[in-house]
N, C-alpha and C positions, 0 to 999 in steps of 0.2 A: 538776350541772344541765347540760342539753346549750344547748349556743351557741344551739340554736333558738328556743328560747322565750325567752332574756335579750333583753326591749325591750318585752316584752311584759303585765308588769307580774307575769309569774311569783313572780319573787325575791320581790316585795314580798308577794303573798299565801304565801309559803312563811313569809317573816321573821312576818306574824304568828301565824301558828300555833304557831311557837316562842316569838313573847314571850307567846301566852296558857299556854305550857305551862309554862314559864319564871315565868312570876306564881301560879301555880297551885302552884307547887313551892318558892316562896318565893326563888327566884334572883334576884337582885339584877341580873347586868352578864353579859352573852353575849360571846364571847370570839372574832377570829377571825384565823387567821394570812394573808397572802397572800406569797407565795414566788414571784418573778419566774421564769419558763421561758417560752418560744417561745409556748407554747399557753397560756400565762394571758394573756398580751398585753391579751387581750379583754377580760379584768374586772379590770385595773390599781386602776381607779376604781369598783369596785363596792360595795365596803365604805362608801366614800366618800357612794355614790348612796345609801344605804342607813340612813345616818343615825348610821354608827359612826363615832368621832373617833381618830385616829391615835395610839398611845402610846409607838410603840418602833419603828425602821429600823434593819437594822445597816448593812455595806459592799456587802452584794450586793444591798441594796432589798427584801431582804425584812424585812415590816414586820409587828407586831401591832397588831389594832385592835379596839375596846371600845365596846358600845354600854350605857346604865344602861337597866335596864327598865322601871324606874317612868317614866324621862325621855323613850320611846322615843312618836312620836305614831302613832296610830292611822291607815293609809294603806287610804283608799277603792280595792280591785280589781273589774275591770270581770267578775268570776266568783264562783260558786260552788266552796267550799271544802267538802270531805267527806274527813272522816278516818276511816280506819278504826286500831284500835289507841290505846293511850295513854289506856285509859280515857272516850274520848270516843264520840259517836254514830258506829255505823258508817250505810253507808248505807244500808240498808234502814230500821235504824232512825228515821233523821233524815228518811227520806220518811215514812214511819208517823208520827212526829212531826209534822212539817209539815202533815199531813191533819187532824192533830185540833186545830190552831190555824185551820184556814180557817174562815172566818163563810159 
């Protein structure tokens, strides 16, 4: 994910697409590594921001971190999300969609 969008509440609308894909697929716990270099600097604490609990650091700081799915809360993004693929609406369909829900 590029540096530009992190702050923006990207990450958060990305995370839930994977925990609905993730529940949908009967997954249990999302899994994520982060491995200290120059360039991660920026998202040290992203995992962190994100709602995942820390399980394992060795000696170089790189750490695994583990979110439960069922446990994960539901986070309001200030956008619309459209996925195309993964069996879900693409977008045309989900505007076709959305038309035959307006009153």
């Amino acid at each position: 994910m590029s540096c530009r969008v992190l702050g923006r509440k990207v990450e958060q609308a990305v995370l839930q697409q994977i925990l609905e894909h993730a529940r949908g697929a009967g997954i249990t716990r999302l899994v994520g590594k982060y491995r200290p270099t120059d360039r991660n600097k920026l998202v040290v604490d992203h995992y962190a921001k994100l709602g995942f609990v820390k399980t394992d650091e060795d000696a170089s700081e790189a750490s695994r971190w583990e979110l439960v799915v069922k446990d994960a809360e539901p986070i309001v993004v200030p956008m619309k999300v459209i996925c195309e693929g993964f069996g879900v609406l693409t977008g045309e369909a989900y505007e076709a969609d959305a038309q035959q829900h307006v009153s």
